[in-house]
Structures are given as C-alpha cells and as structure tokens.
Backbone bond lengths (Angstrom), bond angles and torsions (degrees), N, CA, C in turn:
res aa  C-N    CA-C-N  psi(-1)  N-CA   C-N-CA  omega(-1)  CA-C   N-CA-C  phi
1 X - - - 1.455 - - 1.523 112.22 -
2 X 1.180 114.00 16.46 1.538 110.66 167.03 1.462 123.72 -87.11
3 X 1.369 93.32 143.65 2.069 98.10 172.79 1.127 118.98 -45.09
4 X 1.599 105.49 134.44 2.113 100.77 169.03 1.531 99.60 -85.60
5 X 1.029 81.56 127.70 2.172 91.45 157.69 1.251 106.16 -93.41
6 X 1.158 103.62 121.04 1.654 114.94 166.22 1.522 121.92 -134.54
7 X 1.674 108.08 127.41 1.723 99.23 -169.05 1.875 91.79 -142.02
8 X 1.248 116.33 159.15 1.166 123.70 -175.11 1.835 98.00 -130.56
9 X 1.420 94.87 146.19 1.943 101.41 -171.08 1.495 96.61 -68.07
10 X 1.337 114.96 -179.78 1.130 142.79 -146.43 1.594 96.15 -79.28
11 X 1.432 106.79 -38.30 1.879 110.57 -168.18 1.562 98.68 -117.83
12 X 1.395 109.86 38.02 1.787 109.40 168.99 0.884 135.04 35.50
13 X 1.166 115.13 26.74 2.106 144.76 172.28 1.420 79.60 -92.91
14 X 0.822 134.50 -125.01 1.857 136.42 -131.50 1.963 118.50 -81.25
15 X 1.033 131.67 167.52 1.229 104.59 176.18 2.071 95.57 -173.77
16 X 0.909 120.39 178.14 1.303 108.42 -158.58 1.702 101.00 -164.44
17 X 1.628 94.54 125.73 1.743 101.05 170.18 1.748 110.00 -93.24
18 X 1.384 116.91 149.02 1.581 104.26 163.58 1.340 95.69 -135.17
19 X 1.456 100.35 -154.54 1.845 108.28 178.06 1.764 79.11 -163.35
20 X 1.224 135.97 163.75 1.427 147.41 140.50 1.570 112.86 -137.04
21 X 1.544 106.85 142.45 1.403 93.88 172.71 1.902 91.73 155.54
22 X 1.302 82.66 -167.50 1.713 89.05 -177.72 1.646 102.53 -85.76
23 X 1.245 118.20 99.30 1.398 123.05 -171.73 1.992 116.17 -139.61
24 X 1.849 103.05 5.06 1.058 91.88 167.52 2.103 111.96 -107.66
25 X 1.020 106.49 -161.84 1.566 104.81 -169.60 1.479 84.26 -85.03
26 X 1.227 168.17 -64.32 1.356 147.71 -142.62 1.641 100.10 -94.93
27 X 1.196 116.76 49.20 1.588 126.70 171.30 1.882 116.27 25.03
28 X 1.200 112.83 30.54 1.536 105.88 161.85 1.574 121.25 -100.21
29 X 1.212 113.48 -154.35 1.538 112.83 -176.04 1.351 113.82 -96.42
30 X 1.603 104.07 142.80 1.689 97.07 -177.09 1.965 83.52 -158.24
31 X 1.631 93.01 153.86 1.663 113.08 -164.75 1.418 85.75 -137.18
32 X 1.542 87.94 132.01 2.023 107.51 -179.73 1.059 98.13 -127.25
33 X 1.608 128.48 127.32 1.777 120.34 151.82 1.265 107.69 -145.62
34 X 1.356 109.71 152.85 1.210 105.55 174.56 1.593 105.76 -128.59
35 X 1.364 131.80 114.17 1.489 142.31 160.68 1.474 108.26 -57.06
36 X 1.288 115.94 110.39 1.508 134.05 145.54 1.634 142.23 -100.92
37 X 1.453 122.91 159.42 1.225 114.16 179.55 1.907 105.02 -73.61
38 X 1.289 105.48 129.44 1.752 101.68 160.20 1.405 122.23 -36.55
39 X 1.135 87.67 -60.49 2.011 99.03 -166.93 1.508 97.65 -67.78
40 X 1.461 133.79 -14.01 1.562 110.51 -178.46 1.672 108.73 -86.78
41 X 1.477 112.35 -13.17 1.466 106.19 -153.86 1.575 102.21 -98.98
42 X 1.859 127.44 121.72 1.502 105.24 137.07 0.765 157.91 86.60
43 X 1.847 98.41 -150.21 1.504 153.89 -108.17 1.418 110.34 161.19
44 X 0.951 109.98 143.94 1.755 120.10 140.73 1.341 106.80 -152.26
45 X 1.508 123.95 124.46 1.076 130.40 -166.24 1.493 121.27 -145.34
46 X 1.424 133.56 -171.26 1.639 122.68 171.65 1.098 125.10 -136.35
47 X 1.266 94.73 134.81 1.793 104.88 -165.07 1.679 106.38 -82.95
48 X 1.144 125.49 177.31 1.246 108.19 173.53 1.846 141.02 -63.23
49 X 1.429 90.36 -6.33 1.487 104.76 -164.37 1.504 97.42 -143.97
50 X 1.393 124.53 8.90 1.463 120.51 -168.20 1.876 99.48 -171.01
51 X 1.177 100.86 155.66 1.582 133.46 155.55 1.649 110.64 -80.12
52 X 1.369 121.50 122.02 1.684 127.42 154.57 1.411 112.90 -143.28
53 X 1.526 92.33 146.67 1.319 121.02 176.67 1.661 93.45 -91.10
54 X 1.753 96.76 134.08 1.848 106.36 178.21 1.587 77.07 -103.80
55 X 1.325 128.31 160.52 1.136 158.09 175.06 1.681 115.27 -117.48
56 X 1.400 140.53 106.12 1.240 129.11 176.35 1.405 109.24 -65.98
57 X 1.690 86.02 143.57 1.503 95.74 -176.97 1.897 115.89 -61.42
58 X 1.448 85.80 159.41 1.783 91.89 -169.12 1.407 82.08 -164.83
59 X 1.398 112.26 165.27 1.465 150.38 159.36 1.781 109.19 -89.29
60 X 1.143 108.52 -38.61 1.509 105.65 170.76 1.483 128.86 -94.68
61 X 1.656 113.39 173.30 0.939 96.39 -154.02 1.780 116.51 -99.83
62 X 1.272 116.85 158.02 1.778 124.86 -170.47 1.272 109.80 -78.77
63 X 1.034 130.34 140.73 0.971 130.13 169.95 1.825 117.56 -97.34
64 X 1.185 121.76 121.39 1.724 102.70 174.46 1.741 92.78 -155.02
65 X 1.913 89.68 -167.67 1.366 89.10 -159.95 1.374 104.66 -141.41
66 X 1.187 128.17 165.26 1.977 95.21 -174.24 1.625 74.28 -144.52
67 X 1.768 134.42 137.24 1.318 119.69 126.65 1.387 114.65 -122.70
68 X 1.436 124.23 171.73 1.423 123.50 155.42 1.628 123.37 -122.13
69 X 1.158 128.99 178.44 1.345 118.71 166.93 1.826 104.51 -145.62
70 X 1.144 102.05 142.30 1.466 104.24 -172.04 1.706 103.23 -118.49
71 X 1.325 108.48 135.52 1.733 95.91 -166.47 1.723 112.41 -87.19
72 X 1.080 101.59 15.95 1.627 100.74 178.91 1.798 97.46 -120.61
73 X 1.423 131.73 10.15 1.217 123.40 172.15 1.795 98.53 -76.72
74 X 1.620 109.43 -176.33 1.518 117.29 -168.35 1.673 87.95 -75.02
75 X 1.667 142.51 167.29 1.349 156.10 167.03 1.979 99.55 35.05
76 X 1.299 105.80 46.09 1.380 103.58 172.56 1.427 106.10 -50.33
77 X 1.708 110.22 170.66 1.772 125.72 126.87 1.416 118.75 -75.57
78 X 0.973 107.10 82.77 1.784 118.42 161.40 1.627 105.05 -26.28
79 X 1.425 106.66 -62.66 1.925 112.72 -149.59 1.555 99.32 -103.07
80 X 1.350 106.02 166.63 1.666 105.23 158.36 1.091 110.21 -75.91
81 X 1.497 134.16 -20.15 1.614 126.88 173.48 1.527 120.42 -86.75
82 X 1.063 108.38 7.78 2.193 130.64 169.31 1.771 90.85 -81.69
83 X 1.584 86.13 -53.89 2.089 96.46 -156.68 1.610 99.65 -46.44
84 X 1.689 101.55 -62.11 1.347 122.43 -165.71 1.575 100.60 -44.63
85 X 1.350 110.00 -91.48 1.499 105.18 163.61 1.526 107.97 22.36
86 X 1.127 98.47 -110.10 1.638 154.70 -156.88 1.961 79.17 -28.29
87 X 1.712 92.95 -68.85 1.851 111.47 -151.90 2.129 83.66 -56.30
88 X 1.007 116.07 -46.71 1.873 120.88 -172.95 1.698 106.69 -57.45
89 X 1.479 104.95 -42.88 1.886 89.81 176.63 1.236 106.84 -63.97
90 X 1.475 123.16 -45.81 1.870 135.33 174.36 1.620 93.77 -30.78
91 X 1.126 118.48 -61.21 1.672 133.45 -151.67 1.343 100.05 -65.38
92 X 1.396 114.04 -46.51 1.487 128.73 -175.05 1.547 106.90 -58.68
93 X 1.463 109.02 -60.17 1.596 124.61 -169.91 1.640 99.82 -57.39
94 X 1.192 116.84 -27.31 1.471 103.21 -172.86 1.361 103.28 -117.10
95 X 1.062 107.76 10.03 2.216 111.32 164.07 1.880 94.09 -85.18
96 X 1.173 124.88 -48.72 1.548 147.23 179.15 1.408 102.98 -60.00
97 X 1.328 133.67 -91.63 1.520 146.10 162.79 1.459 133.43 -50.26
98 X 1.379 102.58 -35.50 1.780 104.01 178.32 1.513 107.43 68.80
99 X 1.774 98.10 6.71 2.406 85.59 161.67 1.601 83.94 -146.82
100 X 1.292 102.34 -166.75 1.913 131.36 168.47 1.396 96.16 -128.44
C-alpha cells in the first residue's frame, strides 16, 4: 500500500518508478526503483501487490536500471527524501550521460 514515485528526466529519455517505506517482512525501511528508457516502455501500471513497467516488444536490447536501499545497511537512506535525492542525481546522470 505504498505510493509509486514516478518522475521522468528533464529531456524525457529516461524516467523511473520507486515505492519507499516499510515494505520488507521485518517491517523496516526499504527503497525500490527501477530507471528505464521512455521510448522502450508501454505502460506502467499496478498489479495487485506491485508496480510494472510493460516494455514494447522489440528484438533489441532494453536498457534499464534496478537499485534499492535498505535503511539498516552500512551509509543507508534513512528517509524518502535521502531516497528521492539519491534516485534524481541517478535521473540527472542519465538525462547528461544516457548510462549509470
């Protein structure tokens, strides 16, 4: 039951869903996103228990990106405003570069 965050870079090439929140089985904090190309996806829609990106079919290959952050690993994201951060420089670097 958590919010999707979803934001797309500045020049609408890449764009990225997450969720943060208490979403693993020992109830602490955990941050999901995954960075994709615009032009490969779709859809993005919700399943009953989850967020997915449909990908149009192609023969070639997708490009995407998956990270998480767990707030009890070593230099976690504590907050959703660490996550956010964090997932927007990602967004930036690949509005700028076009990889991570």
């Amino acid at each position: 039951n958590l919010e999707l965050i979803q934001k797309k870079s500045a020049n609408g090439k890449w764009g990225y869903i997450a969720t943060f929140g208490n979403q693993s089985m020992f109830d602490d904090g955990l941050g999901m996103a995954v960075f994709y190309e615009t032009s490969a996806v779709s859809e993005v829609k919700d399943g009953p228990f989850d967020h997915l990106i449909v990908f149009k079919p192609t023969t070639k290959a997708v490009t995407y990106y998956f990270t998480a952050s767990w707030e009890k690993e070593q230099d976690a994201l504590k907050t959703q405003e660490e996550f956010l951060n964090y997932l927007n420089s990602k967004l930036d670097q690949l509005n700028s570069k076009n990889n991570l």
